[in-house]
BALOBA-1460 file (C-alpha; in Angstrom, 3 decimals):
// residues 351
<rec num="1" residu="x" x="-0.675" y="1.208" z="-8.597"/>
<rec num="2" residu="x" x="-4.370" y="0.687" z="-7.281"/>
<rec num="3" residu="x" x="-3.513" y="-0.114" z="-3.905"/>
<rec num="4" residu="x" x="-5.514" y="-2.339" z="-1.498"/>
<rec num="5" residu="x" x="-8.269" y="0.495" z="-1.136"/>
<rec num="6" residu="x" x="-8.621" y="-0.226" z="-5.233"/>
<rec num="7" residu="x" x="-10.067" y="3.819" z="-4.741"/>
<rec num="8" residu="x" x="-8.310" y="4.760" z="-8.326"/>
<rec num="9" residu="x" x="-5.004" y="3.807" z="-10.384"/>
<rec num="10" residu="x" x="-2.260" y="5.865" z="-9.488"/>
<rec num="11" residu="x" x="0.305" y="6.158" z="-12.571"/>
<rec num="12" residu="x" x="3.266" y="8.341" z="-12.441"/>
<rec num="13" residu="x" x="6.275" y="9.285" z="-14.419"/>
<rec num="14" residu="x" x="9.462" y="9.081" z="-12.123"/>
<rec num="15" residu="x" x="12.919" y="9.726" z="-13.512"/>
<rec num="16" residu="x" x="15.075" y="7.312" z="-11.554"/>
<rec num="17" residu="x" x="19.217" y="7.507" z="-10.658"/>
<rec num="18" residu="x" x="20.996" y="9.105" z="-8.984"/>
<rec num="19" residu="x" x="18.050" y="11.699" z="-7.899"/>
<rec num="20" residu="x" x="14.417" y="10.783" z="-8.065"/>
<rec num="21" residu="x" x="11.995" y="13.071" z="-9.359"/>
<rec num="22" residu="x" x="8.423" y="13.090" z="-9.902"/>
<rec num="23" residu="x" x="7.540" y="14.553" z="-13.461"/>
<rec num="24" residu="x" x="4.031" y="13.740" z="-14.000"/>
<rec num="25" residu="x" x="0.841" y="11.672" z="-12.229"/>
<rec num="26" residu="x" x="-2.652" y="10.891" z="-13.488"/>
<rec num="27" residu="x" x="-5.249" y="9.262" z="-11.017"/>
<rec num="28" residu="x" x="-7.769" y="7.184" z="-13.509"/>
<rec num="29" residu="x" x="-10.579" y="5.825" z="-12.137"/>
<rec num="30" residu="x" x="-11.915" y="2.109" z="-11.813"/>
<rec num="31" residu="x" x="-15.724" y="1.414" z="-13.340"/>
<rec num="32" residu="x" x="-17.608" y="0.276" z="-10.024"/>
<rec num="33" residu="x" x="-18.403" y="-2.884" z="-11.186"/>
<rec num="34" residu="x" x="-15.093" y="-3.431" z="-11.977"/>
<rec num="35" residu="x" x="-14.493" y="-2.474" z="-8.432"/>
<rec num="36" residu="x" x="-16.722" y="-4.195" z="-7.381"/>
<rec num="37" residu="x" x="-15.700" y="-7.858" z="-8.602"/>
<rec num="38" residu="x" x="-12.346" y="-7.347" z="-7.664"/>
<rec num="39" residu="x" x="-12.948" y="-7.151" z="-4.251"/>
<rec num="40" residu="x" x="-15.281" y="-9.907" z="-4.460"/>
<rec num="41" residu="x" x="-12.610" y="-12.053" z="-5.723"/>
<rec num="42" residu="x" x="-10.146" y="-11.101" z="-2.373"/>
<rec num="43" residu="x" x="-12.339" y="-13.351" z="-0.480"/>
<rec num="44" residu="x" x="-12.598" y="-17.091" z="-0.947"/>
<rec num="45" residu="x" x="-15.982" y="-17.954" z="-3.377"/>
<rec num="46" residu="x" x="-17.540" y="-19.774" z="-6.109"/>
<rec num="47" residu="x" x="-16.032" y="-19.799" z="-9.323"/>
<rec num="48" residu="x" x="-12.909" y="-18.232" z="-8.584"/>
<rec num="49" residu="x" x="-10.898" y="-19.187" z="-11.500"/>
<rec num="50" residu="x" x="-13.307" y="-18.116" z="-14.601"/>
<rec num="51" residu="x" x="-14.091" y="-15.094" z="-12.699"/>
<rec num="52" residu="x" x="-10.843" y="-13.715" z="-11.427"/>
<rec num="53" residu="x" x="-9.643" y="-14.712" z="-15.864"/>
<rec num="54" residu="x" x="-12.006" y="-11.945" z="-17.090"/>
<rec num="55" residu="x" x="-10.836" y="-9.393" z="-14.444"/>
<rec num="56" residu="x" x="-7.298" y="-10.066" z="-14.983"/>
<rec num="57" residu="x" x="-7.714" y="-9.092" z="-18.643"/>
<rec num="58" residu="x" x="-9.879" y="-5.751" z="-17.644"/>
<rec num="59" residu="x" x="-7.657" y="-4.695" z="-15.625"/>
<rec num="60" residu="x" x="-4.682" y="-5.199" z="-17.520"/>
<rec num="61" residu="x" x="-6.525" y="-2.557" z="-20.470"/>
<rec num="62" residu="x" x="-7.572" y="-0.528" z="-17.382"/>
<rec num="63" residu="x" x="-3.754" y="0.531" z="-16.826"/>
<rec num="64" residu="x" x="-3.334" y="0.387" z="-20.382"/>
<rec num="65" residu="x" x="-5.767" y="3.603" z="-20.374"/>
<rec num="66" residu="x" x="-4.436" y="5.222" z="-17.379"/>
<rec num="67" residu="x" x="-0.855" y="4.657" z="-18.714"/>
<rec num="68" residu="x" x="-2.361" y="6.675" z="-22.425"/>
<rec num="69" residu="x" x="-3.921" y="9.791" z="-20.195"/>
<rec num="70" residu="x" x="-0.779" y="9.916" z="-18.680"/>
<rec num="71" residu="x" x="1.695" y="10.094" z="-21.337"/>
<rec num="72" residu="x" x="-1.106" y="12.206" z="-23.058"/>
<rec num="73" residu="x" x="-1.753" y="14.517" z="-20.328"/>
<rec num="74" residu="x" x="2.091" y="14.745" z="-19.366"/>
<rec num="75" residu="x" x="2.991" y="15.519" z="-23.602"/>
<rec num="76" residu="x" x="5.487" y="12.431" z="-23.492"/>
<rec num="77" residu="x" x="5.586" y="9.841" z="-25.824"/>
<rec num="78" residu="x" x="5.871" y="5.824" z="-25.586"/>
<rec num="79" residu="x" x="9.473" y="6.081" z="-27.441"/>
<rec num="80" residu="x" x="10.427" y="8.183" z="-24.166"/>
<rec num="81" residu="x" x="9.410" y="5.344" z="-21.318"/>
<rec num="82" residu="x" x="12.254" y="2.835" z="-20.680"/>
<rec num="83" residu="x" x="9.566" y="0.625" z="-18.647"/>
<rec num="84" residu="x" x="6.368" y="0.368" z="-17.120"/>
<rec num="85" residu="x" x="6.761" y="-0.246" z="-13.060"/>
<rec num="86" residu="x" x="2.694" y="-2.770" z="-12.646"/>
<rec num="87" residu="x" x="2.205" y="-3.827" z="-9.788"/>
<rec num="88" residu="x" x="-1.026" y="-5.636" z="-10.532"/>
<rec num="89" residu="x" x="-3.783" y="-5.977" z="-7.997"/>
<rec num="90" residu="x" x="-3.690" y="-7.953" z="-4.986"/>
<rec num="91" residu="x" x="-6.806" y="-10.531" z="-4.433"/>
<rec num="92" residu="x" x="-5.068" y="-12.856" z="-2.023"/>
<rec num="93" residu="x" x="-1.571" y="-12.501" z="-0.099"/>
<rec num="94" residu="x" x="-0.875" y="-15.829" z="2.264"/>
<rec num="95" residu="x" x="3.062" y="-15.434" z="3.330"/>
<rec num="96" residu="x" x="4.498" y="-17.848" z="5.380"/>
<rec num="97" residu="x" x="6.060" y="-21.209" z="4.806"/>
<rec num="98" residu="x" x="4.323" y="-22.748" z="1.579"/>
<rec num="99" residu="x" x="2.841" y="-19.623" z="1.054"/>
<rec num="100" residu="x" x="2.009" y="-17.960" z="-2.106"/>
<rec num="101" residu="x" x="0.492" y="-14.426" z="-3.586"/>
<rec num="102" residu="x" x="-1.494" y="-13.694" z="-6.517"/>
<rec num="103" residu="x" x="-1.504" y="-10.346" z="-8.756"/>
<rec num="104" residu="x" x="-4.121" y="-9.588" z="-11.482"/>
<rec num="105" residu="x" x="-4.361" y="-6.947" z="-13.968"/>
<rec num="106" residu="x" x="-2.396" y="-8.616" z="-17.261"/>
<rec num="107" residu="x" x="0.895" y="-7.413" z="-17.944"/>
<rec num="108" residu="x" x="1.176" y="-8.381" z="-21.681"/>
<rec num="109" residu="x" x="-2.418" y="-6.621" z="-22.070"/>
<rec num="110" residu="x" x="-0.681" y="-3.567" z="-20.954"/>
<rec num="111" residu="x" x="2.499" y="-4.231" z="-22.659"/>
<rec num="112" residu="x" x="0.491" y="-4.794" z="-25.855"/>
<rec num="113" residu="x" x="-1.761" y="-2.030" z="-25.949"/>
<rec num="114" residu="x" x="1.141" y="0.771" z="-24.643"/>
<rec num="115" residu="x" x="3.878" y="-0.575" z="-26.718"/>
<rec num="116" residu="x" x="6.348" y="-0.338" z="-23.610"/>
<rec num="117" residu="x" x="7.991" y="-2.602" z="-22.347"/>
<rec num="118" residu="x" x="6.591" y="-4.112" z="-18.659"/>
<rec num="119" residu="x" x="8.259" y="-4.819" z="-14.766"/>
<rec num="120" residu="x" x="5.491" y="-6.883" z="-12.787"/>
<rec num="121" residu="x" x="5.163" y="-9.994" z="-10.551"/>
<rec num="122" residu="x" x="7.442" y="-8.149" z="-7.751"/>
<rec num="123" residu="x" x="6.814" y="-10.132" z="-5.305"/>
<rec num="124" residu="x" x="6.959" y="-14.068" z="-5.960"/>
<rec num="125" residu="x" x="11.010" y="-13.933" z="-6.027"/>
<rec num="126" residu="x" x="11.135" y="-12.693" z="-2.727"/>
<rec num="127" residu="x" x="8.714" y="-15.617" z="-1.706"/>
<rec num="128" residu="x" x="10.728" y="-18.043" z="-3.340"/>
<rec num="129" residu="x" x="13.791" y="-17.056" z="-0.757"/>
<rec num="130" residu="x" x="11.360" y="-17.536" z="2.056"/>
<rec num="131" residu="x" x="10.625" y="-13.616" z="2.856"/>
<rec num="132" residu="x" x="7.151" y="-12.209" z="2.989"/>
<rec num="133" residu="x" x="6.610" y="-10.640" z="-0.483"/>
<rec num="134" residu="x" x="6.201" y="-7.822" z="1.241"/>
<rec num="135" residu="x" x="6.299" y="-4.557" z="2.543"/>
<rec num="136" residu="x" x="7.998" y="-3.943" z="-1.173"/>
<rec num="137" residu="x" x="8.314" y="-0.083" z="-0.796"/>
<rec num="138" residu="x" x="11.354" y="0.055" z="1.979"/>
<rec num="139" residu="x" x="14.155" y="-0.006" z="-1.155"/>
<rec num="140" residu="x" x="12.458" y="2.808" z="-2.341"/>
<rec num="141" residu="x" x="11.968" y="4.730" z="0.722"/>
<rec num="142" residu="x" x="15.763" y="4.021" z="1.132"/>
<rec num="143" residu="x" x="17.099" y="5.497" z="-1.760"/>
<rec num="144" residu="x" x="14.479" y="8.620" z="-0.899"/>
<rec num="145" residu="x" x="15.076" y="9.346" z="2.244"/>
<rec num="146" residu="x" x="17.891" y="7.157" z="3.495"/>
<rec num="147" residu="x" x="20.109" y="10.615" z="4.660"/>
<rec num="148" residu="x" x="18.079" y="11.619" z="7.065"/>
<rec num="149" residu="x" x="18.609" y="9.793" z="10.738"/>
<rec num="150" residu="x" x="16.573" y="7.973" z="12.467"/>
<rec num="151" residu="x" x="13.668" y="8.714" z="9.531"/>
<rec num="152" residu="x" x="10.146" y="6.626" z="9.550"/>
<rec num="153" residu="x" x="8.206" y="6.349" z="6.984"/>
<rec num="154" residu="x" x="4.478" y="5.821" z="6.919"/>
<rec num="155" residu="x" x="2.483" y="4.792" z="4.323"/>
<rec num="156" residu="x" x="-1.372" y="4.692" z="5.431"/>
<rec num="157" residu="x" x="-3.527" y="2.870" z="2.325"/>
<rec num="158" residu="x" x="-6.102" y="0.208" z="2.438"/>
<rec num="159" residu="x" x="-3.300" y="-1.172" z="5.062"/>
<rec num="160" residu="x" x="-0.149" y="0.348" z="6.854"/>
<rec num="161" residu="x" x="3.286" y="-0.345" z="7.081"/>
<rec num="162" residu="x" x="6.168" y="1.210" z="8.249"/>
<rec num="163" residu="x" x="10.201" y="1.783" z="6.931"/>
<rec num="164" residu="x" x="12.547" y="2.588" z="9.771"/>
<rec num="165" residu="x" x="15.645" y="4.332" z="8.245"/>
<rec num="166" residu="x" x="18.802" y="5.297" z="9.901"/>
<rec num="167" residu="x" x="21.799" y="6.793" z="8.317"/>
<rec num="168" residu="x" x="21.405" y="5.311" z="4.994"/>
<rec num="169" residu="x" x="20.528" y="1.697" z="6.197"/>
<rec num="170" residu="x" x="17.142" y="0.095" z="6.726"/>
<rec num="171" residu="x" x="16.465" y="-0.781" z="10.179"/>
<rec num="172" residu="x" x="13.290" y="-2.359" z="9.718"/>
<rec num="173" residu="x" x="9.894" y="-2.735" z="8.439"/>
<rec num="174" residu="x" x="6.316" y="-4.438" z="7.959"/>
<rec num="175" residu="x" x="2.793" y="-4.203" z="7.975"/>
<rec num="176" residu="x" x="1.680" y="-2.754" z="11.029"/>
<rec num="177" residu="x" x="-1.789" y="-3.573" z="10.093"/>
<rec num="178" residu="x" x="-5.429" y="-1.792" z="9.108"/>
<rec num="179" residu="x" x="-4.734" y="1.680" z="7.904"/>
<rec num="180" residu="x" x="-7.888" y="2.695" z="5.683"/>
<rec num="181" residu="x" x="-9.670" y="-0.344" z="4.749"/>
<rec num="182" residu="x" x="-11.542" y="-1.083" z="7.918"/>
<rec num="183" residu="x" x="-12.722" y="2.950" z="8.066"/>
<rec num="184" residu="x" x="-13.863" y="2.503" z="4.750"/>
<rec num="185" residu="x" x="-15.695" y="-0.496" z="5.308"/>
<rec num="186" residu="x" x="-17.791" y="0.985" z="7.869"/>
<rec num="187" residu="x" x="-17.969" y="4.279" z="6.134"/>
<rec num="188" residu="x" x="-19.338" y="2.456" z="3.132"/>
<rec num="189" residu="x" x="-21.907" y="0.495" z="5.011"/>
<rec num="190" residu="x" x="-23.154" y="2.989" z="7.019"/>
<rec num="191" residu="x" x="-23.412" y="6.238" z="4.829"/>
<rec num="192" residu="x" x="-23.127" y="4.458" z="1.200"/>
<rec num="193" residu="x" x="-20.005" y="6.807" z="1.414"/>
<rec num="194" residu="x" x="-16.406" y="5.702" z="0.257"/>
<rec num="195" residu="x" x="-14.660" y="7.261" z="2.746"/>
<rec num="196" residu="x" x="-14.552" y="9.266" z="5.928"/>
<rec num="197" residu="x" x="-13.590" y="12.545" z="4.571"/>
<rec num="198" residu="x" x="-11.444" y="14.070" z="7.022"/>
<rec num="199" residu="x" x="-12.011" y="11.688" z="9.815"/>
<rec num="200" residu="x" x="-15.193" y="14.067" z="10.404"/>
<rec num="201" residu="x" x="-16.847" y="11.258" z="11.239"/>
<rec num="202" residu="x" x="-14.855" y="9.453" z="13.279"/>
<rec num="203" residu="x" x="-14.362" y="13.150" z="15.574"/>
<rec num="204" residu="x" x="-18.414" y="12.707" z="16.292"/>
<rec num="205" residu="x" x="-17.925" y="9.884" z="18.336"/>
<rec num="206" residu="x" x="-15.611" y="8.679" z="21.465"/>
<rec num="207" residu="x" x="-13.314" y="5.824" z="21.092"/>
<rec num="208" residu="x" x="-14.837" y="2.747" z="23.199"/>
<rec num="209" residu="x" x="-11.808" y="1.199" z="24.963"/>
<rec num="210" residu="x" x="-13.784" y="-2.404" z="25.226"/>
<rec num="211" residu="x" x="-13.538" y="-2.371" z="22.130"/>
<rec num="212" residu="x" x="-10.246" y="-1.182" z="20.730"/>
<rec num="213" residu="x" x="-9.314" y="-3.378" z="23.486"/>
<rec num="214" residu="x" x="-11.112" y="-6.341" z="21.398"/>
<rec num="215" residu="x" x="-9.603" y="-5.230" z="18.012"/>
<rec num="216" residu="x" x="-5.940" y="-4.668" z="19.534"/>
<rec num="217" residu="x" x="-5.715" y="-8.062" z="21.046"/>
<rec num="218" residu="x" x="-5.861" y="-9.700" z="17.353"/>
<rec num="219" residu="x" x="-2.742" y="-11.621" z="17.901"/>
<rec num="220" residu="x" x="-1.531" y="-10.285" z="14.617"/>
<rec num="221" residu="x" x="-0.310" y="-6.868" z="16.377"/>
<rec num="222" residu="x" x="2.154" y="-8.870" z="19.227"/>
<rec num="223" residu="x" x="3.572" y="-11.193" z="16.002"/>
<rec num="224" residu="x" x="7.256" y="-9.864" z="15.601"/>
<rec num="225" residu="x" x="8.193" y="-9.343" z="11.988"/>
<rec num="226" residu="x" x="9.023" y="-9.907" z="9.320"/>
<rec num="227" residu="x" x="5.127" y="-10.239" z="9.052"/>
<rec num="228" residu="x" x="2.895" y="-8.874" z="6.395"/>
<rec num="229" residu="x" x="-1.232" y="-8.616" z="6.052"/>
<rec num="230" residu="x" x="-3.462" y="-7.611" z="4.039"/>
<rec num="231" residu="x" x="-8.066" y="-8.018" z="3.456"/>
<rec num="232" residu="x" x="-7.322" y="-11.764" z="4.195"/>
<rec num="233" residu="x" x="-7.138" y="-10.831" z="7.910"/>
<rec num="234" residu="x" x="-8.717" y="-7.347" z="8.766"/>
<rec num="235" residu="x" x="-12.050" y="-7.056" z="6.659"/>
<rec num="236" residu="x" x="-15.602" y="-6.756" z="7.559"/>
<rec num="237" residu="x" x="-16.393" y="-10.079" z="8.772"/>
<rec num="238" residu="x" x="-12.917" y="-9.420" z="10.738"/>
<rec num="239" residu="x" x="-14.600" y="-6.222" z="12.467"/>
<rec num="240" residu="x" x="-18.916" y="-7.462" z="12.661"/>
<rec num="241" residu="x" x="-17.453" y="-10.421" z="15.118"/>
<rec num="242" residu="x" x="-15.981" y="-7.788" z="17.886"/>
<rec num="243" residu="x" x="-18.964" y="-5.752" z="17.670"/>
<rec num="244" residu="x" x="-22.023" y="-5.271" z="20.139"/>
<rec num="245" residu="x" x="-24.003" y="-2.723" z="20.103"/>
<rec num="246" residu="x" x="-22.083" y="0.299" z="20.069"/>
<rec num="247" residu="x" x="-23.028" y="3.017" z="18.431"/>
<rec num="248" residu="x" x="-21.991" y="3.692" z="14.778"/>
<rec num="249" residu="x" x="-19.800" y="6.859" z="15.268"/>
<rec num="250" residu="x" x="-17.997" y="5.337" z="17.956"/>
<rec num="251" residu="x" x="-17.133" y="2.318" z="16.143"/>
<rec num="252" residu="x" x="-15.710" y="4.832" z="13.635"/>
<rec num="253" residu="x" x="-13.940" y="6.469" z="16.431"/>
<rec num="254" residu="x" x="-12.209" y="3.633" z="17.706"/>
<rec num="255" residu="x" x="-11.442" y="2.227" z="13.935"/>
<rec num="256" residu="x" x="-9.372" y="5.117" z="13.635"/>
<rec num="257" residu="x" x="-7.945" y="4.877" z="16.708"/>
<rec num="258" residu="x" x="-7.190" y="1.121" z="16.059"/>
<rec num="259" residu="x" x="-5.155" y="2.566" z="13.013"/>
<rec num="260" residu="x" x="-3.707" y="4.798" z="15.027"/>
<rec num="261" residu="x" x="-2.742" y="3.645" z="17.583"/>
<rec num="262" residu="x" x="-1.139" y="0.004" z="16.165"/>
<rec num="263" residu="x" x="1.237" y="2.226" z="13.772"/>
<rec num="264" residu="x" x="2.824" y="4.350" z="17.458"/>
<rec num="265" residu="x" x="2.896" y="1.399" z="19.044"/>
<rec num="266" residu="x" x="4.793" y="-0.329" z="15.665"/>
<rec num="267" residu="x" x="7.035" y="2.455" z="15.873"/>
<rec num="268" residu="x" x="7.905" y="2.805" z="19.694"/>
<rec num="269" residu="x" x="10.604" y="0.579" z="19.577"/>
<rec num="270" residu="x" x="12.204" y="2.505" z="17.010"/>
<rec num="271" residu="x" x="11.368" y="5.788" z="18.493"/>
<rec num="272" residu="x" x="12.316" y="7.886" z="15.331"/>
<rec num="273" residu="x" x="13.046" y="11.549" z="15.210"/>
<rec num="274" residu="x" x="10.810" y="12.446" z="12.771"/>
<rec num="275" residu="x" x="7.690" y="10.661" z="10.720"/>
<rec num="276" residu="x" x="6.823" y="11.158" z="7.161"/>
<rec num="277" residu="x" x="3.342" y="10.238" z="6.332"/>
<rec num="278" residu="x" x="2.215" y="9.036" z="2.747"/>
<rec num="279" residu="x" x="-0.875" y="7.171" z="1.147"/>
<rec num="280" residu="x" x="-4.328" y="8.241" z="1.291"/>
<rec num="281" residu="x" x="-4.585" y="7.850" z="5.020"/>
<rec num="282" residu="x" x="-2.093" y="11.331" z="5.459"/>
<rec num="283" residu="x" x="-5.323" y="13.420" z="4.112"/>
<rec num="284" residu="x" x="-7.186" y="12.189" z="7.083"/>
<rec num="285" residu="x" x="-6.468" y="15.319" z="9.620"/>
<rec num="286" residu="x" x="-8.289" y="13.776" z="12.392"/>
<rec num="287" residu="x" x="-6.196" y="10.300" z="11.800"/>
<rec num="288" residu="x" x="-2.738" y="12.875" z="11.543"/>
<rec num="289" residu="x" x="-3.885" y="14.722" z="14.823"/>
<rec num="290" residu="x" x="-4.090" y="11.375" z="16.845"/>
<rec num="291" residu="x" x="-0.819" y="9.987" z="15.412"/>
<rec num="292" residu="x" x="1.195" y="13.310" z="15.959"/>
<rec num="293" residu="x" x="-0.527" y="13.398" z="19.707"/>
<rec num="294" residu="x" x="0.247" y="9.841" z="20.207"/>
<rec num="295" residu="x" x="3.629" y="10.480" z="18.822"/>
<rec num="296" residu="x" x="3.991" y="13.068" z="21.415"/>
<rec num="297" residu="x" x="7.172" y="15.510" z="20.295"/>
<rec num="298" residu="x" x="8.323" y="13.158" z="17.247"/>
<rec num="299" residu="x" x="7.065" y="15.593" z="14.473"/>
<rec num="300" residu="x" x="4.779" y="13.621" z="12.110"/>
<rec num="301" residu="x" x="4.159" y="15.184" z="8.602"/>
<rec num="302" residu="x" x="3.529" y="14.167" z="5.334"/>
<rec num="303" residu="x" x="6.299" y="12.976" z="2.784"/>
<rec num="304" residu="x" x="5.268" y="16.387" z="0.824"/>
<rec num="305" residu="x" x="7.326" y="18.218" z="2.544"/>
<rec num="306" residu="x" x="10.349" y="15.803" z="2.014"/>
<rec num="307" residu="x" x="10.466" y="15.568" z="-2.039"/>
<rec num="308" residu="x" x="7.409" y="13.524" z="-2.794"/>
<rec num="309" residu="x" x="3.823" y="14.115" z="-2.432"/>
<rec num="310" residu="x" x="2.338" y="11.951" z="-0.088"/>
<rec num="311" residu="x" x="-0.803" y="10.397" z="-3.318"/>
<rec num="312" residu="x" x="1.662" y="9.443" z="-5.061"/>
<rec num="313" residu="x" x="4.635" y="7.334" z="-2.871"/>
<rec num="314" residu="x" x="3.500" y="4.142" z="-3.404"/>
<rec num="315" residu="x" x="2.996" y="4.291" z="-7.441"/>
<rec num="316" residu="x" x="6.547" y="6.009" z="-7.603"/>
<rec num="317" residu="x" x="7.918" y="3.101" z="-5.587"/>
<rec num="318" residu="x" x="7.159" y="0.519" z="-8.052"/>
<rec num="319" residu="x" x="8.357" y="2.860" z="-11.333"/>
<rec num="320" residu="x" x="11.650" y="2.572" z="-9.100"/>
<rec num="321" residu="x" x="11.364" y="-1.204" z="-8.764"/>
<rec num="322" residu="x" x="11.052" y="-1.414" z="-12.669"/>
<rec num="323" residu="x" x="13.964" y="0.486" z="-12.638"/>
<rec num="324" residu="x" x="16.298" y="-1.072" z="-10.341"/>
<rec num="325" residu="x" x="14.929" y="-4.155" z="-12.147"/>
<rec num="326" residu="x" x="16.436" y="-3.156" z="-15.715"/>
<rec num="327" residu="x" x="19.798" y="-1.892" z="-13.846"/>
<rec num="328" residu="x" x="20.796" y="-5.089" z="-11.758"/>
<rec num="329" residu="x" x="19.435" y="-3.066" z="-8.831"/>
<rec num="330" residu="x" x="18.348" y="-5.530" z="-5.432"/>
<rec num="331" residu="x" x="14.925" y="-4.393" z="-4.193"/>
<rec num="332" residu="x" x="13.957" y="-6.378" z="-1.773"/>
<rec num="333" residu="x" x="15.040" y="-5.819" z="1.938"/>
<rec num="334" residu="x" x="16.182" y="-8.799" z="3.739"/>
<rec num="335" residu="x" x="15.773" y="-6.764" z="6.700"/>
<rec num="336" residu="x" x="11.733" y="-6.511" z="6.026"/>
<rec num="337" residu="x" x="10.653" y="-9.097" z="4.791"/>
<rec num="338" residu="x" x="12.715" y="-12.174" z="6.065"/>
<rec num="339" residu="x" x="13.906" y="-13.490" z="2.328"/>
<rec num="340" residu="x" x="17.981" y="-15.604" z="2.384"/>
<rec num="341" residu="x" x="18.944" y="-12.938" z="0.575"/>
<rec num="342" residu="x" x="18.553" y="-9.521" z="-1.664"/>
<rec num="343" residu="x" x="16.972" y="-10.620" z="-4.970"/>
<rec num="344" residu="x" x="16.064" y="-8.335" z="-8.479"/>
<rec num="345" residu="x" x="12.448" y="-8.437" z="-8.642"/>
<rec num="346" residu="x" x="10.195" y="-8.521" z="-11.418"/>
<rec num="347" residu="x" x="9.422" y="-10.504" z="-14.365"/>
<rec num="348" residu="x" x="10.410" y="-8.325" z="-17.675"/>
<rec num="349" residu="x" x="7.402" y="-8.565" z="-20.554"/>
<rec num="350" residu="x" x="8.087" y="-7.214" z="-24.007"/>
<rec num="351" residu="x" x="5.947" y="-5.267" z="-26.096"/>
């Protein structure tokens, strides 16, 4: 999993059944340039076609690689794998009616080179039955944390979305909107730094309420679900319109805020005894402090202290899709994303 923050690939080993348990993770990282086109590609330009071909085949040997340090690094060996759970990298997600989504990042590259057999293209099935594609990851969360009542989980990346559980069943979820990627952004252009380490940042400045006002009023965030976003909608040109003149910690004080405060707001009508916070977004402590204050005595906390640590949710998720894939498993949630029905996802490719 690279996620929409394309920061690293996550790649995990997950033994999947009756219990789920995390045996071994590897974060490999992506050559800038690589990087670099990728996101270039997320965005409508010239030459789309011959240049997304070339970065669908390096990417596809980029989890080839991270899959080899992992098995390497864990001591396990091809034979042992049932499956490879790929994702592939989002460069453009348009649900809705005639809508479509497109993965790169070439499954029979990575089938090829690992000699394992993989589970990709999740999310066209789900299309195809009218849902959203996505949030994917509510099955998942399900079958980890389903016991628990009234349980929300988080998961803070490039965006955020939300699973509402409740005594075994899925309530609902979505995308609640920016979680990372519009920090990032700003972090990026204004320090040449990836990230906002810590929300340090952000802390230096005060929220300006203009302007959250501005950002909160994108009529994406009063849109009831089954709804799903991604870079299409909230990305930099997204964030220079709103702008005037504030200064540049504050705008990184009320980015976080804006993440902040759409996930509480997501989960009000919920109002969940407890939050479990995953993704990169649950190292931020300053982004944590306003969500548990905003969350006022719900305790938020992250999903490491619930049986899986919070980096690695999202790449475990999709080793369980694989799996529920090769056992007849359903893993969509009608409930989330809107599809006529549950559906098996994933195309199978042989090695």
């Amino acid at each position: 999993m690279s996620g929409t923050s394309l920061d690293a690939i996550d790649a995990v080993i997950v033994q999947c059944g009756k219990d789920i348990r995390l045996l071994a993770s590897h974060s490999h990282s992506i050559p800038p340039d690589l990087r670099a086109e990728i996101l270039s590609l997320c965005q409508p330009g010239e030459n789309e076609i011959d240049r997304a071909g070339p970065a669908h085949i390096a990417l596809g040997n980029l989890f080839a690689d991270a899959t080899v340090a992992l098995l390497e690094g864990a001591g396990v060996a091809a034979a042992d794998i049932h499956a490879i759970g790929c994702h592939g990298q989002t460069i453009r997600h348009r649900p809705g009616s005639g809508g479509f989504t497109v993965q790169i990042g070439s499954a029979d590259v990575l089938a090829v080179r690992t000699g394992i057999s993989v589970v990709s293209d999740f999310r066209n099935r789900d299309m195809a039955l009218g849902g959203q594609g996505a949030p994917l990851v509510p099955a998942f969360h399900q079958a980890m944390w389903g016991q628990h009542p009234r349980c929300a989980i988080v998961n803070i990346g490039g965006m955020a979305n939300i699973t509402c559980l409740d005594m075994g069943g899925i309530v609902s979820g979505f995308d609640t909107g920016p979680g990372n990627v519009l920090m990032d952004y700003w972090a990026q252009k204004q320090h040449n730094v990836p990230f906002d380490r810590d929300g340090t940042w952000a802390a230096s400045g005060q929220v300006e309420k203009e302007l959250l006002g501005r950002l909160l009023g994108e009529p994406y965030f009063s849109q009831p679900p089954p709804k799903s976003t991604g870079r299409e909608l909230f990305n930099g040109a997204w964030l220079e319109q709103h702008l005037g003149g504030q200064s540049t910690n504050d705008v990184q004080a009320t980015l976080l805020e804006l993440t902040a405060a759409s996930i509480s707001s997501a989960l009000s009508a919920f109002t969940p005894a407890q939050v479990l916070v995953c993704g990169g977004g649950a190292h931020n402590s300053r982004l944590m402090h306003r969500l548990q204050t905003l969350m006022g005595s719900v305790p938020v906390r992250m999903t490491n202290d619930a049986g899986m640590p919070a980096d690695w949710v999202e790449a475990a998720a999709f080793a369980w899709l694989a799996w529920a894939r090769l056992n007849g498993v359903t893993g969509n949630a009608v409930e989330v994303t809107g599809a006529s029905r549950p559906a098996i996802l994933g195309a199978l490719y042989l090695p």
